[in-house]
N, CA, C and O atoms as a GROMACS GRO file, in nm:
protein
  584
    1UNK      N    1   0.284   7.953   2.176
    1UNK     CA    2   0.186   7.846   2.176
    1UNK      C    3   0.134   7.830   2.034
    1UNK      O    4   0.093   7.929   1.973
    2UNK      N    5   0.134   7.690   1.972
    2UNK     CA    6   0.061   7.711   1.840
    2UNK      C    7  -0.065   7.723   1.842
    2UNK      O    8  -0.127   7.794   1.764
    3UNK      N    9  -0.113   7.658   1.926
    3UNK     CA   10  -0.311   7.653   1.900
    3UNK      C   11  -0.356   7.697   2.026
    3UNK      O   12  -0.349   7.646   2.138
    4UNK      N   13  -0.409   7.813   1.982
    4UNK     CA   14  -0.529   7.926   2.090
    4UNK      C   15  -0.667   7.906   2.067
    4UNK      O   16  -0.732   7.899   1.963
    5UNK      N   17  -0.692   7.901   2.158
    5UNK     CA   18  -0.880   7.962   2.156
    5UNK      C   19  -0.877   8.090   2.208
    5UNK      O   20  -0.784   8.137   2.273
    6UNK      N   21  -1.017   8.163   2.166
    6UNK     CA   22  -1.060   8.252   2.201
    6UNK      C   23  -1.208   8.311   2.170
    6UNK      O   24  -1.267   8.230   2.097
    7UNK      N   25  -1.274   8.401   2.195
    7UNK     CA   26  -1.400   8.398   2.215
    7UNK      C   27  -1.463   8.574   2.185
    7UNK      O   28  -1.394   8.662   2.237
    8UNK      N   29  -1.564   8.611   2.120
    8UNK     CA   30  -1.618   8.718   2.104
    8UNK      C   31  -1.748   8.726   2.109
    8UNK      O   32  -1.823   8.687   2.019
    9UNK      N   33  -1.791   8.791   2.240
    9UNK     CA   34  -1.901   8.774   2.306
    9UNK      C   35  -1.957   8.914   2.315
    9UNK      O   36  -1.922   9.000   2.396
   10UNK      N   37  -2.035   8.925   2.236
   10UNK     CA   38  -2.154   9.024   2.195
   10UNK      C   39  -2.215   9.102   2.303
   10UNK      O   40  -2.200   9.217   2.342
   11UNK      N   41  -2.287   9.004   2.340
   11UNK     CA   42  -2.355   9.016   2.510
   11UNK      C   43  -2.297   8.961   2.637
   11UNK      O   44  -2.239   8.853   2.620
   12UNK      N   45  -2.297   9.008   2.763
   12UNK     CA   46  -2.205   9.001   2.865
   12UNK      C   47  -2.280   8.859   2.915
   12UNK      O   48  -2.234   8.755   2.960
   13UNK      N   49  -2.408   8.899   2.888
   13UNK     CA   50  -2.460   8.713   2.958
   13UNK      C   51  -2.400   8.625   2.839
   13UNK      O   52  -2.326   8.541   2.889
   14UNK      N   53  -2.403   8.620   2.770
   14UNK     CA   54  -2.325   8.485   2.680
   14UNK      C   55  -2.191   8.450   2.733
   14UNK      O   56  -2.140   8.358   2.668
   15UNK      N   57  -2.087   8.512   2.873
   15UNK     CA   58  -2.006   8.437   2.886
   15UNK      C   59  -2.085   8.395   3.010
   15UNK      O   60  -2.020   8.447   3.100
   16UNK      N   61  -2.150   8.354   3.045
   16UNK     CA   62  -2.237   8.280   3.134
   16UNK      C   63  -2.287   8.140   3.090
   16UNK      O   64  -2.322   8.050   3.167
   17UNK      N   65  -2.286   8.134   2.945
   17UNK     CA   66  -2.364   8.019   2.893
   17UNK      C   67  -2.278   7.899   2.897
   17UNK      O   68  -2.163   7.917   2.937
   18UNK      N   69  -2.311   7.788   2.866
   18UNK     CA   70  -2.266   7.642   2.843
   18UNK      C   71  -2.141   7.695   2.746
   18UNK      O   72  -2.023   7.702   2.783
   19UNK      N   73  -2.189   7.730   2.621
   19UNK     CA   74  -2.076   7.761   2.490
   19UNK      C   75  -1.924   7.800   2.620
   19UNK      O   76  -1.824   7.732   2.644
   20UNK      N   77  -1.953   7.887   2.657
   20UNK     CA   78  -1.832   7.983   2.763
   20UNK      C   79  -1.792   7.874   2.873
   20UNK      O   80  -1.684   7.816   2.877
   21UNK      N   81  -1.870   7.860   2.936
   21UNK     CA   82  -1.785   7.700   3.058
   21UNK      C   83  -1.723   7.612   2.934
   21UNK      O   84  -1.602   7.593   2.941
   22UNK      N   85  -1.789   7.559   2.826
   22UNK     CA   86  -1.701   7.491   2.765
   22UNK      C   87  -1.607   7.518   2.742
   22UNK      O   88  -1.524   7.470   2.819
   23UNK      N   89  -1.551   7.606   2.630
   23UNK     CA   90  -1.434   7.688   2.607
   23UNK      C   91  -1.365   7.706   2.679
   23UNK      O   92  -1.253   7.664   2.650
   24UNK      N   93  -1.381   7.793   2.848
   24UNK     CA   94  -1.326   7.771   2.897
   24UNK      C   95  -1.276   7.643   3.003
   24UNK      O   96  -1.191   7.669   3.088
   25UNK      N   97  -1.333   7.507   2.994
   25UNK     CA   98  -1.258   7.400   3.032
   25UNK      C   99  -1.184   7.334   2.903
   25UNK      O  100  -1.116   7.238   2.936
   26UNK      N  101  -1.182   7.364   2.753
   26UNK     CA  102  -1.105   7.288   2.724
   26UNK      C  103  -0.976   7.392   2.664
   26UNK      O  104  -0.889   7.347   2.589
   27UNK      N  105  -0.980   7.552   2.714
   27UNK     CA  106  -0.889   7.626   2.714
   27UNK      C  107  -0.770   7.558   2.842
   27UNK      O  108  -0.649   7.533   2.839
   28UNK      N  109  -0.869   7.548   2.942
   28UNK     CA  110  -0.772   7.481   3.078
   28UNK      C  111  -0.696   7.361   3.028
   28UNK      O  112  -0.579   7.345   3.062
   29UNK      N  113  -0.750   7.288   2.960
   29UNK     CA  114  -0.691   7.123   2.917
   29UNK      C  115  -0.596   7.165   2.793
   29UNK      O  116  -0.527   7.078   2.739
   30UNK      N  117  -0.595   7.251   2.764
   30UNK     CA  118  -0.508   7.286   2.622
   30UNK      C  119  -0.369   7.340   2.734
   30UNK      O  120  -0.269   7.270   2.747
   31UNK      N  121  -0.386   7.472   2.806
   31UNK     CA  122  -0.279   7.507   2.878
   31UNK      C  123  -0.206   7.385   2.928
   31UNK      O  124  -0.086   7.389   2.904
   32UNK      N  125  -0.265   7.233   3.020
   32UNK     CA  126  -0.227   7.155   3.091
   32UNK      C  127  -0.176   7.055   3.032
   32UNK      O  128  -0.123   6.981   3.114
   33UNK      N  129  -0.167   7.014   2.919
   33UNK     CA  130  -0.173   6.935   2.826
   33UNK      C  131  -0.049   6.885   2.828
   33UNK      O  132   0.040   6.967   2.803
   34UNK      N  133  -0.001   6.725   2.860
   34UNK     CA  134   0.139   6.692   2.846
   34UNK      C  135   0.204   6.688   2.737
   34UNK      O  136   0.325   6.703   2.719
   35UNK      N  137   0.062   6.650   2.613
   35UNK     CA  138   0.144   6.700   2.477
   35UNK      C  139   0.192   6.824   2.434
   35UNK      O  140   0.212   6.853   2.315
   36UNK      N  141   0.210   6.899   2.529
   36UNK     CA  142   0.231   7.032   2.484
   36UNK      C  143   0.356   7.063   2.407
   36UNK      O  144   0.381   7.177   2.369
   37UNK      N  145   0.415   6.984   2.390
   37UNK     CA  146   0.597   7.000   2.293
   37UNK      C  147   0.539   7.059   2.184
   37UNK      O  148   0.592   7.162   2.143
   38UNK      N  149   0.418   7.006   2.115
   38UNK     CA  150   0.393   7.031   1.961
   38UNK      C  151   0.345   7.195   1.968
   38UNK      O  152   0.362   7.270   1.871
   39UNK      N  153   0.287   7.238   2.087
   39UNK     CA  154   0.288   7.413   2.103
   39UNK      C  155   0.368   7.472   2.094
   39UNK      O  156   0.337   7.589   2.070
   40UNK      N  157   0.520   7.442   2.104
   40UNK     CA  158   0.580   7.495   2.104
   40UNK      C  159   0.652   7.570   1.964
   40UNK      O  160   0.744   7.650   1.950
   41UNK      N  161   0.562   7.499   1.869
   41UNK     CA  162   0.663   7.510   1.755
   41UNK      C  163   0.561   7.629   1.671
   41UNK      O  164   0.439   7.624   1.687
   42UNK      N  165   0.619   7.723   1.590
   42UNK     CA  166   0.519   7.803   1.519
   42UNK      C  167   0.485   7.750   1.393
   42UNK      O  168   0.549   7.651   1.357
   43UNK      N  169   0.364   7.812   1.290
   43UNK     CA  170   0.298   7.904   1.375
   43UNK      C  171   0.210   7.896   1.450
   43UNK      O  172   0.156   7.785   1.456
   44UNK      N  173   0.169   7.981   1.520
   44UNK     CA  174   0.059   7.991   1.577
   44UNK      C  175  -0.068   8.035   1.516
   44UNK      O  176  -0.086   8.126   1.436
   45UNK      N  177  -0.178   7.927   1.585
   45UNK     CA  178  -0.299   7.952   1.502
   45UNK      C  179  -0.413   7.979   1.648
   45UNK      O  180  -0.439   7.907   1.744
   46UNK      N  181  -0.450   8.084   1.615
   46UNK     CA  182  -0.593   8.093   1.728
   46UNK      C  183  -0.721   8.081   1.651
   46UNK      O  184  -0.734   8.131   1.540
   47UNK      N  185  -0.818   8.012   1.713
   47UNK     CA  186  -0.892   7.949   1.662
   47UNK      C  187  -1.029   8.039   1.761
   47UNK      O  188  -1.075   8.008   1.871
   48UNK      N  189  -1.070   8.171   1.659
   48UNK     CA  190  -1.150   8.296   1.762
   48UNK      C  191  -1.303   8.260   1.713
   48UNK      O  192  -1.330   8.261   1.593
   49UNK      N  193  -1.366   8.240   1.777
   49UNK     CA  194  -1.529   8.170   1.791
   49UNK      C  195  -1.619   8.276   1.818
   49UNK      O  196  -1.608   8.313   1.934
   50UNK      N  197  -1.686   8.324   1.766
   50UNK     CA  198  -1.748   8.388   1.688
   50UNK      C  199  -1.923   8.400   1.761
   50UNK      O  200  -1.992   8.308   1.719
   51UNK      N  201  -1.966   8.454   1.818
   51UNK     CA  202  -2.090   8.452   1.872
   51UNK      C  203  -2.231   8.559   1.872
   51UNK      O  204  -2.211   8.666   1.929
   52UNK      N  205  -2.321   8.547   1.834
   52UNK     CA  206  -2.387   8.652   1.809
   52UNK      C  207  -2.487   8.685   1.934
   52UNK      O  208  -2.544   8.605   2.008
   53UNK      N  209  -2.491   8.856   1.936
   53UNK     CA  210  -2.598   8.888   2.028
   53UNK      C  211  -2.702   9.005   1.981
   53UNK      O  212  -2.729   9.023   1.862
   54UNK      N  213  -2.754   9.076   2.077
   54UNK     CA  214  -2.867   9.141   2.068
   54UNK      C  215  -2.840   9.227   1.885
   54UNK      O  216  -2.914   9.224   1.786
   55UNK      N  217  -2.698   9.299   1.906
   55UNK     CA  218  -2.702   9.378   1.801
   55UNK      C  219  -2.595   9.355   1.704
   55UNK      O  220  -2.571   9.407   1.595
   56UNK      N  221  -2.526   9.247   1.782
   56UNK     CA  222  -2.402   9.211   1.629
   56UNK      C  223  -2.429   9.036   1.652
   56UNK      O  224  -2.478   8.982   1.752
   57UNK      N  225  -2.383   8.974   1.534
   57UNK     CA  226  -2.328   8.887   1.472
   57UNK      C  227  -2.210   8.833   1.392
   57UNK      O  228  -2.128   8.924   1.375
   58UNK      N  229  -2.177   8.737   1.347
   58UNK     CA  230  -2.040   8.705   1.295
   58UNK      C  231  -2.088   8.807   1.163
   58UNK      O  232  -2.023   8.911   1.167
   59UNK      N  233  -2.175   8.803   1.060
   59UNK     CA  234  -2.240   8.822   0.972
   59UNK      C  235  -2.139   8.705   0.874
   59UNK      O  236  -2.092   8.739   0.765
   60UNK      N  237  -2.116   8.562   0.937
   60UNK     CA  238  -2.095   8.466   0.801
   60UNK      C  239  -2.165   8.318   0.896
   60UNK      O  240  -2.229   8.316   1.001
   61UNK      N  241  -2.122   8.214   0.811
   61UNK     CA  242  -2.166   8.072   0.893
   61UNK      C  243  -2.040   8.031   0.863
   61UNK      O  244  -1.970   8.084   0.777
   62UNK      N  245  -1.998   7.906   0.956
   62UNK     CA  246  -1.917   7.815   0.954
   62UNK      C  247  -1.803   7.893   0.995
   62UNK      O  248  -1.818   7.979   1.082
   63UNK      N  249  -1.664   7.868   0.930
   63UNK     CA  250  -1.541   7.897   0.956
   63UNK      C  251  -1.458   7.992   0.828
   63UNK      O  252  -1.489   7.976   0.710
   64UNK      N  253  -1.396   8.049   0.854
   64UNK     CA  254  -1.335   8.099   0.776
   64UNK      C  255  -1.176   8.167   0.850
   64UNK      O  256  -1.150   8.196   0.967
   65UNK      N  257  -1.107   8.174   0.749
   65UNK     CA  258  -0.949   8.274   0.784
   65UNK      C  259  -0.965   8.367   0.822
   65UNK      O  260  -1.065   8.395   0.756
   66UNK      N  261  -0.945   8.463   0.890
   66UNK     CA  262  -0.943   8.615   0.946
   66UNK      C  263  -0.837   8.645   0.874
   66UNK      O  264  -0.835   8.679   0.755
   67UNK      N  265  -0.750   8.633   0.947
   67UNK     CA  266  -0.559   8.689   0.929
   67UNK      C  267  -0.456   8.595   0.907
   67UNK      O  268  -0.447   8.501   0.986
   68UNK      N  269  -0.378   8.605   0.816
   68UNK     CA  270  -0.201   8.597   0.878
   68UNK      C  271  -0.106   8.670   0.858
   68UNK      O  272  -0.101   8.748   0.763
   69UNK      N  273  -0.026   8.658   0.935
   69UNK     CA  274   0.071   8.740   0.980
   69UNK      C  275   0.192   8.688   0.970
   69UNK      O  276   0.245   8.627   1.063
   70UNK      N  277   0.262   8.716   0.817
   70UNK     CA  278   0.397   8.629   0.851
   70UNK      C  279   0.482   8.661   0.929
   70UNK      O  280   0.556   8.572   0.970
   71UNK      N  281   0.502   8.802   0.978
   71UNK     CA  282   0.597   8.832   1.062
   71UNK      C  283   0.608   8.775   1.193
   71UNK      O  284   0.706   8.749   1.263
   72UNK      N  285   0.453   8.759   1.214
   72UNK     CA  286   0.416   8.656   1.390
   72UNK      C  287   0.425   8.566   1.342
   72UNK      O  288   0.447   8.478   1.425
   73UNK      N  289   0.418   8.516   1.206
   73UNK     CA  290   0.391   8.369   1.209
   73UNK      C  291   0.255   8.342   1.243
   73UNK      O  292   0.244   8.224   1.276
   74UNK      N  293   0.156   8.399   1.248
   74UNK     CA  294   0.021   8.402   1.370
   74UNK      C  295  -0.080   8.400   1.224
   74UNK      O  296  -0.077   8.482   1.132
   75UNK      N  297  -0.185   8.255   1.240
   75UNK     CA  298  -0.304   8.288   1.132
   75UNK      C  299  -0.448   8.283   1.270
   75UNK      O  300  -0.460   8.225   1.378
   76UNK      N  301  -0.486   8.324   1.233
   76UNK     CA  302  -0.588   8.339   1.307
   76UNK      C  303  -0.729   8.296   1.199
   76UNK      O  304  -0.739   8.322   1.079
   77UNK      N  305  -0.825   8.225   1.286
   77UNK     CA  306  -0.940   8.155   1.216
   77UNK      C  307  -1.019   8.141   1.281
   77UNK      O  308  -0.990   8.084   1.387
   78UNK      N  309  -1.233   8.203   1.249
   78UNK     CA  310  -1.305   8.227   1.315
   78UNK      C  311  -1.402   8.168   1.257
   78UNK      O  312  -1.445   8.189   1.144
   79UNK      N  313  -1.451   8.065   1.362
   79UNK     CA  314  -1.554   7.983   1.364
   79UNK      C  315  -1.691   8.068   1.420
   79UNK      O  316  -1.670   8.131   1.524
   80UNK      N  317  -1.821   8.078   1.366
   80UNK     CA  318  -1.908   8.127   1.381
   80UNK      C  319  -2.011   8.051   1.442
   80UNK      O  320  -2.109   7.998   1.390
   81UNK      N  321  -1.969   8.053   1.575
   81UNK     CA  322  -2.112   7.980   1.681
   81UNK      C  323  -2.225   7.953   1.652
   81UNK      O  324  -2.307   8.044   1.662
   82UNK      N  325  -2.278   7.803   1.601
   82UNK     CA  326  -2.447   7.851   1.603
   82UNK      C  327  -2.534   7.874   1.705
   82UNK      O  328  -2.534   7.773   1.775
   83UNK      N  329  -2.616   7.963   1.752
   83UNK     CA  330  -2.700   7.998   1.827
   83UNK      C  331  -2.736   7.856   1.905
   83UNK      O  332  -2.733   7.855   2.028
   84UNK      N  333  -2.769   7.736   1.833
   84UNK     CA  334  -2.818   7.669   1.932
   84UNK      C  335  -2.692   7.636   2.014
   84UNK      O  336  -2.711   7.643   2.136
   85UNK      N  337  -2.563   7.600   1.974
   85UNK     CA  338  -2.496   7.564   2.050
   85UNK      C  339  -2.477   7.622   2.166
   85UNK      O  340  -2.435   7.544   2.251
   86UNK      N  341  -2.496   7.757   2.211
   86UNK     CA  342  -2.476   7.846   2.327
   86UNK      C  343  -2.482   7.788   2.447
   86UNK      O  344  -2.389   7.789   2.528
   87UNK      N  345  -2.630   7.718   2.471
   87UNK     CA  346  -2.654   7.672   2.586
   87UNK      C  347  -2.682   7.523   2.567
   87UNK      O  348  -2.754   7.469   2.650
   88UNK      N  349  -2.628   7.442   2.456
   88UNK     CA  350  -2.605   7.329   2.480
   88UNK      C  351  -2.565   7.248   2.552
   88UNK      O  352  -2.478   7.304   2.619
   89UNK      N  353  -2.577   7.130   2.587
   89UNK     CA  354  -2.500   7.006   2.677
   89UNK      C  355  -2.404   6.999   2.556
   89UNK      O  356  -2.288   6.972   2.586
   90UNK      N  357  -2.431   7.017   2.430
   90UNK     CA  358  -2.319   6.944   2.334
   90UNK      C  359  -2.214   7.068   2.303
   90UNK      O  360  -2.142   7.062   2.203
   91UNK      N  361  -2.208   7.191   2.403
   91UNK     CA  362  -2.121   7.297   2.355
   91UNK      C  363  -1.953   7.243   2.360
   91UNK      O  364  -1.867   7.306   2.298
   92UNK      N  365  -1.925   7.134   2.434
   92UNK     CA  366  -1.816   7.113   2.435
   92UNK      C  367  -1.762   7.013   2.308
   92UNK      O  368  -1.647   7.016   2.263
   93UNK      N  369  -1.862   6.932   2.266
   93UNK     CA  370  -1.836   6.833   2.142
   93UNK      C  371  -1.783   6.909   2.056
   93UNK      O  372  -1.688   6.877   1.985
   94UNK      N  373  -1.843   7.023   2.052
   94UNK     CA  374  -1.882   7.198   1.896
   94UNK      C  375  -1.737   7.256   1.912
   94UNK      O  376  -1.677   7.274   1.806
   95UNK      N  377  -1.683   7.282   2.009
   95UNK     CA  378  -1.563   7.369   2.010
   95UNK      C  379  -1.441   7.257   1.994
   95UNK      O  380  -1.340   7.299   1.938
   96UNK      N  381  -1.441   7.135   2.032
   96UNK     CA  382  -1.338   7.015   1.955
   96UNK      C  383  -1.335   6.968   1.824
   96UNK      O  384  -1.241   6.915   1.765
   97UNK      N  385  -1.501   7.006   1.767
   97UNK     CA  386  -1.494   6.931   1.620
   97UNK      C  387  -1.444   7.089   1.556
   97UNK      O  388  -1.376   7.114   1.456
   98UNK      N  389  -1.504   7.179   1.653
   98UNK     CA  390  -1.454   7.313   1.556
   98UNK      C  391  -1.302   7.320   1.545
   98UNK      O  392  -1.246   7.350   1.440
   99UNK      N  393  -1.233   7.287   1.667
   99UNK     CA  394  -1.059   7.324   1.701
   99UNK      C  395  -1.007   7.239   1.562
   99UNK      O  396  -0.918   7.287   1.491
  100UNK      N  397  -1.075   7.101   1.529
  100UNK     CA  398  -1.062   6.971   1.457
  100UNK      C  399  -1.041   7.052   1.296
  100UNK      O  400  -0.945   7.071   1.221
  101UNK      N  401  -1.195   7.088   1.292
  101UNK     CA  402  -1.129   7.153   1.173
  101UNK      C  403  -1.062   7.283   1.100
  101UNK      O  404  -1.038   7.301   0.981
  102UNK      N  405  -1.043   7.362   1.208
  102UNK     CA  406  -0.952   7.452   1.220
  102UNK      C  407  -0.853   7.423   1.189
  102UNK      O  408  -0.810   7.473   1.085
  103UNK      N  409  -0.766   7.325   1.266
  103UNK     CA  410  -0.638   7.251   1.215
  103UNK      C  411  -0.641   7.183   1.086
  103UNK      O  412  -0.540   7.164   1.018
  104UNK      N  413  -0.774   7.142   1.051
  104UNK     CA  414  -0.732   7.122   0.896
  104UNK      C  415  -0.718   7.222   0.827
  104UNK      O  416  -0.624   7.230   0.747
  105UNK      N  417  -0.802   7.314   0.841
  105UNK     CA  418  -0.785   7.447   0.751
  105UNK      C  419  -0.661   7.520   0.751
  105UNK      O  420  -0.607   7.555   0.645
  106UNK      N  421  -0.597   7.552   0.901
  106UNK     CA  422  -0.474   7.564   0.871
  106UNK      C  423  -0.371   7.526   0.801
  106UNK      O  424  -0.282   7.592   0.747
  107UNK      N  425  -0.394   7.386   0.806
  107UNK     CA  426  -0.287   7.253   0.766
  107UNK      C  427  -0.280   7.328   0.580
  107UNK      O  428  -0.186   7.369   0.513
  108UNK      N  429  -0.462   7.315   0.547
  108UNK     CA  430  -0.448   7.354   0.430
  108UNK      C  431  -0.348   7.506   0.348
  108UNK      O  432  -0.296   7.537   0.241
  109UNK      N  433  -0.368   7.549   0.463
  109UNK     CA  434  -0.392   7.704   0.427
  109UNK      C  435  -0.221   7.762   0.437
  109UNK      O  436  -0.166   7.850   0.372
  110UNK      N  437  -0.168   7.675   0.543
  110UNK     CA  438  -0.009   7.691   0.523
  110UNK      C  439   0.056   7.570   0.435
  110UNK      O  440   0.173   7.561   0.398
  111UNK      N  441  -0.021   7.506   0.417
  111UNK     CA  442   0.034   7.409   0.272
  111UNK      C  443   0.049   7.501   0.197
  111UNK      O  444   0.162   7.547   0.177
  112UNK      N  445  -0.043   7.542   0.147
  112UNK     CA  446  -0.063   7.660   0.008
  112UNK      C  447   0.083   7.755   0.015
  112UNK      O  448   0.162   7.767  -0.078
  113UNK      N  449   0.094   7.813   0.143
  113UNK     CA  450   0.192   7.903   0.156
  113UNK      C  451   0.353   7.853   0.183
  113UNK      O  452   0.452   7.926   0.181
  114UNK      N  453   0.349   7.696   0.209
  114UNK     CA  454   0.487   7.621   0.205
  114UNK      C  455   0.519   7.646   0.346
  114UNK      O  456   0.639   7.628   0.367
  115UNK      N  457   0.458   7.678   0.439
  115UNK     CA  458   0.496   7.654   0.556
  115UNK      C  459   0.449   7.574   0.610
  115UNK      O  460   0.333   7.538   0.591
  116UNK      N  461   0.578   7.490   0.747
  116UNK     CA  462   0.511   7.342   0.790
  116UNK      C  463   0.416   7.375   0.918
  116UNK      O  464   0.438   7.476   0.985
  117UNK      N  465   0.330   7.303   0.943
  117UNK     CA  466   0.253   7.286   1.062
  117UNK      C  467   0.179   7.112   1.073
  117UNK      O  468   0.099   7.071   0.990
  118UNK      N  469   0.229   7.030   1.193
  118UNK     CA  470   0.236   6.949   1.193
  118UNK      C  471   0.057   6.892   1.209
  118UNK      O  472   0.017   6.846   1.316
  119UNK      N  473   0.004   6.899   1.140
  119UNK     CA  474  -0.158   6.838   1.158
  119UNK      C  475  -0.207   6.749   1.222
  119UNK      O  476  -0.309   6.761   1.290
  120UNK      N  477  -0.128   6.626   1.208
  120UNK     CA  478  -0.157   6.508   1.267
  120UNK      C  479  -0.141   6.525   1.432
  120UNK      O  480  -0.221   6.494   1.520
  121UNK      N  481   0.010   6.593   1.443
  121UNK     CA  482   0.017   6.623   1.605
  121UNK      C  483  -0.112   6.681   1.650
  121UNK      O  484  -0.204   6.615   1.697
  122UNK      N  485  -0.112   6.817   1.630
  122UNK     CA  486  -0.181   6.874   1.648
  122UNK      C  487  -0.326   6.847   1.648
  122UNK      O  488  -0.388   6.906   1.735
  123UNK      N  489  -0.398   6.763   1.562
  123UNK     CA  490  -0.522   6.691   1.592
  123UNK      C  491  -0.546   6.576   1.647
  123UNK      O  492  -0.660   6.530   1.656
  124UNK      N  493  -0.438   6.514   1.690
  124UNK     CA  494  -0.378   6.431   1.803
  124UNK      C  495  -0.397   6.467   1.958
  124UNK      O  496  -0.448   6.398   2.046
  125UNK      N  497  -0.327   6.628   1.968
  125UNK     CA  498  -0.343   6.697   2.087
  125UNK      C  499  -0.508   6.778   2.098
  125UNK      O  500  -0.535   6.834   2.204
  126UNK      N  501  -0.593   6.778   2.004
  126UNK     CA  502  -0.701   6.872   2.007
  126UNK      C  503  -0.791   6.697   2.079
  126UNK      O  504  -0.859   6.704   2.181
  127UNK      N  505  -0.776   6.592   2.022
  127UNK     CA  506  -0.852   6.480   1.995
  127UNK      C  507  -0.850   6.456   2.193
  127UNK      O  508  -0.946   6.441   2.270
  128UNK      N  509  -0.740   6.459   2.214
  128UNK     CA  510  -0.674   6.442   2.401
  128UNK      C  511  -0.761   6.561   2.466
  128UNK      O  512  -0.814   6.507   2.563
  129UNK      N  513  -0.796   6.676   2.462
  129UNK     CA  514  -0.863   6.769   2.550
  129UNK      C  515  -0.988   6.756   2.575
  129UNK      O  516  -1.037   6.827   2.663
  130UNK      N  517  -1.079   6.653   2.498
  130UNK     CA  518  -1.168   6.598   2.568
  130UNK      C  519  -1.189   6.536   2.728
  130UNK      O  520  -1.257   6.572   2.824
  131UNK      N  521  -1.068   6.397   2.699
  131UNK     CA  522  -1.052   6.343   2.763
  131UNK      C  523  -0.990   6.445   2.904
  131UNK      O  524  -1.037   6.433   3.017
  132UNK      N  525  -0.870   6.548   2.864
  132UNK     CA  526  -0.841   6.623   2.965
  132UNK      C  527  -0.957   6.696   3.031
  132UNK      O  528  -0.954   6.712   3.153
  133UNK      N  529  -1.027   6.727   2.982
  133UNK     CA  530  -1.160   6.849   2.970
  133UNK      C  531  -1.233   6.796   3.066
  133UNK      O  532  -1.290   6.872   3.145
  134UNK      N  533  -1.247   6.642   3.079
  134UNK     CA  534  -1.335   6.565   3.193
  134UNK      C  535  -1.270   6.542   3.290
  134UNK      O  536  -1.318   6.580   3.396
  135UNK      N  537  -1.131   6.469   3.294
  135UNK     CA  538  -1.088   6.481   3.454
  135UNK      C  539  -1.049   6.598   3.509
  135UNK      O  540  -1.037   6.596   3.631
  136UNK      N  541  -1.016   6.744   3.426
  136UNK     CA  542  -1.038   6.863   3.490
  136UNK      C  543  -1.140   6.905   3.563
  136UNK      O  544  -1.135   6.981   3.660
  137UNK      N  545  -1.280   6.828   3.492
  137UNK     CA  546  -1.408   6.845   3.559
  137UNK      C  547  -1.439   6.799   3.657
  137UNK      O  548  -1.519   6.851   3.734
  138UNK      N  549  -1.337   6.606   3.690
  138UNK     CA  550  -1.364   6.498   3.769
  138UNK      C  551  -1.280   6.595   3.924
  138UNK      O  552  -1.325   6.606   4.038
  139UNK      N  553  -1.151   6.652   3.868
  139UNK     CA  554  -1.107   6.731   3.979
  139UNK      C  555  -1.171   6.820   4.038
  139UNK      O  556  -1.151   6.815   4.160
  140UNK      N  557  -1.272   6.937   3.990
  140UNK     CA  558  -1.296   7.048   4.065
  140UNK      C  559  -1.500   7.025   4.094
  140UNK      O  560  -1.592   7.105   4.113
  141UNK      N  561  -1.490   6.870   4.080
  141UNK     CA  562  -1.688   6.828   4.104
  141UNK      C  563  -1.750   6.838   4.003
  141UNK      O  564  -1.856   6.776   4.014
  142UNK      N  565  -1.740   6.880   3.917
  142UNK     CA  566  -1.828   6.983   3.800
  142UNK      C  567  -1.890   6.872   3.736
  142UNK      O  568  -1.811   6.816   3.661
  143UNK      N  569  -2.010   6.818   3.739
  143UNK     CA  570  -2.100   6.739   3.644
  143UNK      C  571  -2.087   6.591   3.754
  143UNK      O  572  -2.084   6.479   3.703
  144UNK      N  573  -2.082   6.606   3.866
  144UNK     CA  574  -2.074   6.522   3.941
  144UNK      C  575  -2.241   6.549   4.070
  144UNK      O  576  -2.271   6.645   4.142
  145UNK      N  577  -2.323   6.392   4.044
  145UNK     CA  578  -2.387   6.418   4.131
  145UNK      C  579  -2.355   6.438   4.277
  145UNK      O  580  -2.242   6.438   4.326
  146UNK      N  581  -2.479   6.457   4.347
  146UNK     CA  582  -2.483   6.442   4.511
  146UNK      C  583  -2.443   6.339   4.554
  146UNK      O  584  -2.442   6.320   4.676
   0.00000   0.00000   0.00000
């Protein structure tokens, strides 16, 4: 798969919060995704989100590179949650503009290194999991009144 999410959760109630249902519905819309051809191709980039609790923190802001791994092919890049977003209504906007520029950073970051990764697809397919993200929701009730 080229583009992962994933999540590091400090405190056990923070996967309870808005931030965590988000993530995980537009993790669901990423797996389901008809554009999925462009996953198929390496490398792979996980895009690990970053959350602070009682006794740890990211200790940075914004985004930055973790790793790569040429042998996986695998860069990995960690976006640092802001606190308010946790229990936002807007936690799901935060983890698309974050996926958004993740893929640029990648884009950048394997430019530098001469390896291809297709950007445009790929923020093409991040731009679609919104839209997936809601009729996943429209399917199982979720944000649907009485």
């Amino acid at each position: 798969m080229s583009i992962r999410v994933g999540a590091f959760y400090p405190d056990a109630q923070l996967k309870e919060s808005q931030f965590a249902n988000a993530l995980t519905k537009v993790a669901m819309a990423l797996a389901s995704s008809p554009d999925a051809s462009v996953q198929k191709n390496a490398p792979e980039v996980e895009v690990l989100f970053m959350l602070s609790g009682k006794f740890d923190s990211p200790g940075f802001e914004g985004m930055r590179i973790r790793r790569y791994d040429s042998k996986a092919e695998s860069l990995i890049i960690e976006a640092a949650v802001p606190e308010k977003i946790v229990n936002s209504e807007n936690a799901e906007t935060y983890v698309i503009a974050a996926m958004l520029d993740a893929a640029e950073n990648a884009a950048e970051f394997l430019g530098e290194i001469q390896m291809e990764f297709d950007c445009a697809a790929h923020m093409a397919l991040i731009e679609s999991l919104s839209d997936t993200s809601d009729s996943i929701k429209a399917q199982q009730g979720i944000g649907q009144g009485a």
